[in-house]
C-alpha positions in Angstrom: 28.2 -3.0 -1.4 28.1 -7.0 -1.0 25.3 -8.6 0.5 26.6 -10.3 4.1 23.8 -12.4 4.9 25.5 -13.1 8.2 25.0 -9.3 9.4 21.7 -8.7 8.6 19.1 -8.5 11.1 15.7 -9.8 11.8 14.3 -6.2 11.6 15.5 -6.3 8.0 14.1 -9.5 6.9 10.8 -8.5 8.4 11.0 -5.2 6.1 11.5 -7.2 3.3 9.2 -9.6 4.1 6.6 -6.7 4.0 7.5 -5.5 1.8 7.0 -8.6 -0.5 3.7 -9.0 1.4 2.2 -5.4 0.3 3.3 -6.0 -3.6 1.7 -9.4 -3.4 -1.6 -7.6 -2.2 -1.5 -4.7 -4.5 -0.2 -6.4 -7.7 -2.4 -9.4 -7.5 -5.7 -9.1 -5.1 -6.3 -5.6 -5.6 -5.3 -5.2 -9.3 -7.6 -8.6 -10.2 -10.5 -6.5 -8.1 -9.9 -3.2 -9.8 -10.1 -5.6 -13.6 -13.2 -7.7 -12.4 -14.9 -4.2 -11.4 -15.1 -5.6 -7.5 -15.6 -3.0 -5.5 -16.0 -5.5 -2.0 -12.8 -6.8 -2.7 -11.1 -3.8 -3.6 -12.4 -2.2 -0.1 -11.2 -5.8 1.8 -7.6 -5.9 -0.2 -6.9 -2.3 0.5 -7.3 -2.6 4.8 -4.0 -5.2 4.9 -2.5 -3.2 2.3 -2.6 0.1 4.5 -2.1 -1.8 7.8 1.4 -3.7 6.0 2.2 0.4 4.8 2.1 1.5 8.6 3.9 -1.4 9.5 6.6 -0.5 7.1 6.7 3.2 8.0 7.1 2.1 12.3 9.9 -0.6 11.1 11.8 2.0 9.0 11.8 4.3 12.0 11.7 1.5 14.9 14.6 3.8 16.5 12.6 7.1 16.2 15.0 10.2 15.3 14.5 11.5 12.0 13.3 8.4 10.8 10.5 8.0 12.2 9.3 11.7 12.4 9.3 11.3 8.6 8.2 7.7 7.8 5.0 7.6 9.4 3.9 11.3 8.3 5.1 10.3 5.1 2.7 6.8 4.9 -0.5 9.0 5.8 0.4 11.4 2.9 0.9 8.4 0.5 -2.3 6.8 1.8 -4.2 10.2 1.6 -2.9 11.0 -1.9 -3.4 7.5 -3.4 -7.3 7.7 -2.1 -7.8 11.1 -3.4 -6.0 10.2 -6.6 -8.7 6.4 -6.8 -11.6 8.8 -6.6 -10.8 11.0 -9.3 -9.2 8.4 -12.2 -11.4 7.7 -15.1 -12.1 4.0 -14.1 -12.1 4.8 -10.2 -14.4 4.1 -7.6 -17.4 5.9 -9.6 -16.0 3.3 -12.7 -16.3 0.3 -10.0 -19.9 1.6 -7.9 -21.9 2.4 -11.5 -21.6 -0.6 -13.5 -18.8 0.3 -14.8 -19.7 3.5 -16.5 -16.5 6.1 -17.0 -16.4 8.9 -14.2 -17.6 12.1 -16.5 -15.2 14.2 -14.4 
């Protein structure tokens, strides 16, 4: 399917544009805090990247329907599962709150 630039909407440019938003604070100001061991940034980086998340699960299912009943559950799960998963990794939050010692679990 083509790309019509003249048919698509502002809803969808705004999805895109959070999209790009949420990689830009994931892939560069969290990752750089998660290298340098920066737990205060990590923490401040990770509040836009959930808020631009819910954002994307409420524009995804702006019209409700099925949509909606599954992309907002669906962004707490991924949320949930992504903090659970940063506790228990090796180099985690215990990594980033004990000078950088590995997590003996």
């Amino acid at each position: 399917m083509p790309f019509d630039s003249d048919s698509t909407t502002t809803r969808q440019w705004i999805i895109l544009a959070t999209c790009i938003l949420q990689g830009l604070d994931a892939g560069v100001h969290i990752q750089s805090a998660l290298y340098e061991g920066n737990m205060y940034q990590k923490n401040k980086w990770s509040v836009p990247f959930v808020l631009l998340f819910l954002a994307l699960a409420i524009n995804i299912g702006l019209y409700g329907g099925v949509a909606l009943a599954l992309a907002l559950p669906s962004a707490f799960l991924i949320i949930a599962g992504q903090k659970i998963i940063f506790e228990d990794r090796k180099r985690g939050d215990y990594f980033m709150q004990n000078n950088m010692k590995t997590n003996p679990n």
